[in-house]
C-alpha positions in Angstrom: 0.0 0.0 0.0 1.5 3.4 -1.1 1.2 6.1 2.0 1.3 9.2 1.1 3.6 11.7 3.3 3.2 15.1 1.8 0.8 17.3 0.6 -0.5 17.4 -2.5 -0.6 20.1 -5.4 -4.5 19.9 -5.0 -4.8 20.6 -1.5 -2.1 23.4 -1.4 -4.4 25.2 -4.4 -7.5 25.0 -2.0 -5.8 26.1 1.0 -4.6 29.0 -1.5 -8.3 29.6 -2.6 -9.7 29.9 0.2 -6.8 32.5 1.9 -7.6 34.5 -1.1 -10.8 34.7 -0.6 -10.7 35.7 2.7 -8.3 38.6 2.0 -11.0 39.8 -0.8 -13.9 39.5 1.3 -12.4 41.2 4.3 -11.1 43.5 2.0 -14.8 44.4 1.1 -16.1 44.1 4.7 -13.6 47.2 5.7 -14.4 49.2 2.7 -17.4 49.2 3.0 -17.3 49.8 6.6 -14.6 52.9 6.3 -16.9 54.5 3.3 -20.1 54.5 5.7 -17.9 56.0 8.9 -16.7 58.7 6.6 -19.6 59.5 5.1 -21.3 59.8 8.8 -18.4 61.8 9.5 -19.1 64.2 6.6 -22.2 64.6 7.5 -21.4 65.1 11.0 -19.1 68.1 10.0 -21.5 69.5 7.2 -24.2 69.9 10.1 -22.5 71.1 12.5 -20.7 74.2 10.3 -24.2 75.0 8.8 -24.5 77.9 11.0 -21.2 79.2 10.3 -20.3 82.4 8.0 -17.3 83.8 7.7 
């Protein structure tokens, strides 16, 4: 009976998969994050200088 002892091509291409693909979708989980908390921020600053002239 053969036994294998290392890992094979296969398996090291799924583990590679799926580390991408958790890169790309917590890449998209903090963008879209960081875009709401600056637009709130925007906001924020917009209302609160409406009362201002110079």
């Amino acid at each position: 009976m053969r036994r294998i002892k290392g890992q094979s091509t296969l398996e090291y291409v799924i583990i590679l998969t799926a580390i991408i693909a958790a890169i790309v979708i917590g890449k998209t989980v903090i963008n879209t994050a960081v875009q709401s908390n600056m637009t709130a921020t925007a906001g924020a600053l917009t209302n609160a200088t409406a009362g201002v002239t110079f």
